[in-house]
Backbone as CSV, one residue per row, in Angstrom:
resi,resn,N_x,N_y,N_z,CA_x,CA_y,CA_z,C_x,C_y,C_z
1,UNK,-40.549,72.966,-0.788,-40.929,72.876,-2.171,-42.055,71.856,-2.312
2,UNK,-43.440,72.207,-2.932,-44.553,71.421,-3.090,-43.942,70.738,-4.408
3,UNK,-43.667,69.236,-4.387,-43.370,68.428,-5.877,-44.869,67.171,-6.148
4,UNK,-44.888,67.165,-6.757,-46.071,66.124,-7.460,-45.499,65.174,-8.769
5,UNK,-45.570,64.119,-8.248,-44.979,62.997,-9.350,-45.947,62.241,-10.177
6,UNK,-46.270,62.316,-11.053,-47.942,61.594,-11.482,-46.835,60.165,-12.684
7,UNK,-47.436,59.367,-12.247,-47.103,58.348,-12.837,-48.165,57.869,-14.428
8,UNK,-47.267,57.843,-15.933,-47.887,57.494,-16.573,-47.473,56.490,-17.146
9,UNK,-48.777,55.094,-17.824,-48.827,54.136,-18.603,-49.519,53.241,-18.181
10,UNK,-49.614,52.080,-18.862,-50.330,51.206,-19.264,-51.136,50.447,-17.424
11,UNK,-50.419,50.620,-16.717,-50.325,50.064,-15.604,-51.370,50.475,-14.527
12,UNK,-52.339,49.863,-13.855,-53.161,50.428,-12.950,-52.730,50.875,-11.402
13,UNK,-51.718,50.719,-11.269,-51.421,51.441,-10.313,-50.861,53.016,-10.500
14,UNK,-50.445,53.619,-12.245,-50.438,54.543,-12.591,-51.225,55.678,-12.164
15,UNK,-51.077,56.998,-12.133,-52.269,58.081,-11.616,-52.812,58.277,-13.266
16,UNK,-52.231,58.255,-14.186,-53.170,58.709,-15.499,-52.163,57.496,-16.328
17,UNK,-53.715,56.558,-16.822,-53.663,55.184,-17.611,-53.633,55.363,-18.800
18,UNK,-53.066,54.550,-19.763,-53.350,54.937,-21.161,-53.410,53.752,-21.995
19,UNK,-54.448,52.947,-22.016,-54.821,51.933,-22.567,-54.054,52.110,-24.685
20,UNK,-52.847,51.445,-24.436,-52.526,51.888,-26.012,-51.555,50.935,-25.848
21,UNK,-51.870,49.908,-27.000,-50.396,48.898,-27.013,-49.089,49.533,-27.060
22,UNK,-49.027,50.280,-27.393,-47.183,50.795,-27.364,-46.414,52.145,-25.834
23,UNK,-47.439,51.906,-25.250,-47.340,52.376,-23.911,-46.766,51.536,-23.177
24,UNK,-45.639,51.552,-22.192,-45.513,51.099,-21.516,-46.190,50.647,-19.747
25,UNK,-46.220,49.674,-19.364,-46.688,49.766,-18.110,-46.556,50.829,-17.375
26,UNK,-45.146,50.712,-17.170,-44.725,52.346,-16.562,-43.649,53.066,-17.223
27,UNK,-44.540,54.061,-18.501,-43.793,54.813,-19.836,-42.974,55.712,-19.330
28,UNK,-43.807,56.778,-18.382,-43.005,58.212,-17.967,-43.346,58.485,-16.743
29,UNK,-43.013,59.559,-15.809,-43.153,60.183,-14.928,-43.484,61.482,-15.396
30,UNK,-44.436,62.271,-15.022,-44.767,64.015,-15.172,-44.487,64.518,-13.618
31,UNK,-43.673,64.804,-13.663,-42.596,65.408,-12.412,-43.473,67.357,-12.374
32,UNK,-44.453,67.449,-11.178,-44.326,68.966,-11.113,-44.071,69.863,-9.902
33,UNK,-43.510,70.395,-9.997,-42.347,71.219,-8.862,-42.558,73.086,-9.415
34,UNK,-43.531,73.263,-8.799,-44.175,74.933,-8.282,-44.106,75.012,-10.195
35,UNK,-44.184,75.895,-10.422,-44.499,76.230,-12.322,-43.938,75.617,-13.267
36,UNK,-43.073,74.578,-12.588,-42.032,73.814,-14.325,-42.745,72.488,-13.632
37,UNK,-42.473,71.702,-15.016,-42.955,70.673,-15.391,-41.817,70.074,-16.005
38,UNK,-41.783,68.462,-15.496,-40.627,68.172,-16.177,-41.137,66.569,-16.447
39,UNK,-40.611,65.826,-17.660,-41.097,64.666,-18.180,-39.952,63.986,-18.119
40,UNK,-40.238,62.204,-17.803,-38.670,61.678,-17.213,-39.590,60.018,-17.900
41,UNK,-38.549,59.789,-18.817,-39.203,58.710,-19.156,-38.619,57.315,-18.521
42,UNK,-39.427,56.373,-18.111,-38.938,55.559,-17.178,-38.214,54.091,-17.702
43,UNK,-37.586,53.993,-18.922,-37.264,53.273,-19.749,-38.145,52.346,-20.311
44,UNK,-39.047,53.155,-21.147,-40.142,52.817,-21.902,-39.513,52.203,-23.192
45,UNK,-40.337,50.724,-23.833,-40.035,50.005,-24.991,-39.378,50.860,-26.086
46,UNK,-40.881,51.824,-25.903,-41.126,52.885,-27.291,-40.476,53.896,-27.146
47,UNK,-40.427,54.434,-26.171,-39.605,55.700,-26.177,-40.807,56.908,-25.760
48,UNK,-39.889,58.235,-25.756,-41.176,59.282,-25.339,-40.338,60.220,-26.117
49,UNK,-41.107,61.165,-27.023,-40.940,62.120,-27.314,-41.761,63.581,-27.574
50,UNK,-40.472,64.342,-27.336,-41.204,65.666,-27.407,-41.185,66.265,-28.680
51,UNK,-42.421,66.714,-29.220,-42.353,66.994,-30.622,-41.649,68.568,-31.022
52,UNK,-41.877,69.495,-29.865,-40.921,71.039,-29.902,-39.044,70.494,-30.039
53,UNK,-39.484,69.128,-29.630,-37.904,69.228,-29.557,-37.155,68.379,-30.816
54,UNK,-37.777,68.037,-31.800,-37.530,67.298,-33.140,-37.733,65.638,-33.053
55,UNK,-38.786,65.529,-32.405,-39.029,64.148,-31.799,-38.075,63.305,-31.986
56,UNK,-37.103,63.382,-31.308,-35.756,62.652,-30.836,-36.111,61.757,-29.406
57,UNK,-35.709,61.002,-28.980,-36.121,60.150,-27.880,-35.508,60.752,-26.425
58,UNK,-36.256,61.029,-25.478,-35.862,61.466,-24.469,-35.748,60.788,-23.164
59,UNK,-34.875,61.375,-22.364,-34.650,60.455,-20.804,-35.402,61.731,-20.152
60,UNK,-35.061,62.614,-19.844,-35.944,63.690,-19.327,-35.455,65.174,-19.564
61,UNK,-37.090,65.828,-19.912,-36.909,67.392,-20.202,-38.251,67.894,-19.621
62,UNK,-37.691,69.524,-19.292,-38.547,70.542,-19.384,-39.658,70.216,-19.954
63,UNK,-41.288,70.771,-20.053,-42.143,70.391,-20.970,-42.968,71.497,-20.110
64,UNK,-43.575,72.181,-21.155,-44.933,73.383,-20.827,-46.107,72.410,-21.350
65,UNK,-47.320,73.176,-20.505,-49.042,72.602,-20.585,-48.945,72.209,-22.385
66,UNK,-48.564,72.875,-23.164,-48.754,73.032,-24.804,-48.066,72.154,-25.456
67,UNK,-46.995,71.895,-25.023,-46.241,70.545,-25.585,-46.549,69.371,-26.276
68,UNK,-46.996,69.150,-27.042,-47.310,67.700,-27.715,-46.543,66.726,-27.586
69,UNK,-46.608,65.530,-27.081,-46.023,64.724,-27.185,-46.183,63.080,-27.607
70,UNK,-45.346,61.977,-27.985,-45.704,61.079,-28.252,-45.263,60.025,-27.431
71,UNK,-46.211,59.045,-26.632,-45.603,58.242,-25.980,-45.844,56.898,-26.284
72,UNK,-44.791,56.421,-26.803,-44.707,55.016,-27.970,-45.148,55.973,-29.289
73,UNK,-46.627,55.290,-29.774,-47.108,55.851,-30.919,-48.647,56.508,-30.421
74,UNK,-48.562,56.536,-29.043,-50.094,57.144,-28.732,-49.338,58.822,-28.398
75,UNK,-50.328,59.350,-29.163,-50.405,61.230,-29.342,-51.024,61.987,-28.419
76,UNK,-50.525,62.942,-27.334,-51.279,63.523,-26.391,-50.532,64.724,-26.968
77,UNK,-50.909,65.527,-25.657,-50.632,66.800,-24.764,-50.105,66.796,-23.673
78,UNK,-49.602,67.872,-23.113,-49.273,67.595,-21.322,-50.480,67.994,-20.768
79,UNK,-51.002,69.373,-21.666,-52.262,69.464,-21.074,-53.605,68.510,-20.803
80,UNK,-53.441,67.672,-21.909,-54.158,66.481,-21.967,-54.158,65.725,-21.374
81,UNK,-52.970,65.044,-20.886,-52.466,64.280,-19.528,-52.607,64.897,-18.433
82,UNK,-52.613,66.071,-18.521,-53.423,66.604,-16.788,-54.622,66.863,-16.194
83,UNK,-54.925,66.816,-17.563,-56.873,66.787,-17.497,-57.060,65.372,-16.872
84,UNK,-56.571,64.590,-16.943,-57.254,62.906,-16.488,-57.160,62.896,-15.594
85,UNK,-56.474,64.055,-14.456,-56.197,63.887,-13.204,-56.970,64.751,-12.260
């Protein structure tokens, strides 16, 4: 199984940085394993949420390219977060 772990937040040893006070150093993990995608938040201040899912605070879920999400109070995409890479 080909898996890819991309590390996100505030932190420069991160693979995709996100200069935003309410990011954590190290907010989430984007976990990808052959066509699913999965988001694992790494006990971030702020929290991570997925907005398909009633932006409730998550430890880890499923997440497609289209997904919006919020990590702390900074607003992406997944697709957006994979573009930086």
């Amino acid at each position: 199984m080909n898996r890819k772990i991309l590390k996100i937040g505030r932190g420069q040893s991160c693979d995709i940085i996100i200069q935003h006070e309410s990011v954590s150093t190290l907010h989430a993990w984007l976990i990808a394993s052959g066509n699913q995608l999965l988001l694992v938040d790494c006990g971030s201040t702020n929290g991570t949420r997925v907005h398909t899912q009633g932006l409730k605070k998550i430890t880890q879920t499923n997440v497609t390219r289209i997904d919006r999400l919020s990590l702390g109070a900074y607003e992406t995409s997944v697709s957006e977060l994979l573009n930086q890479i």
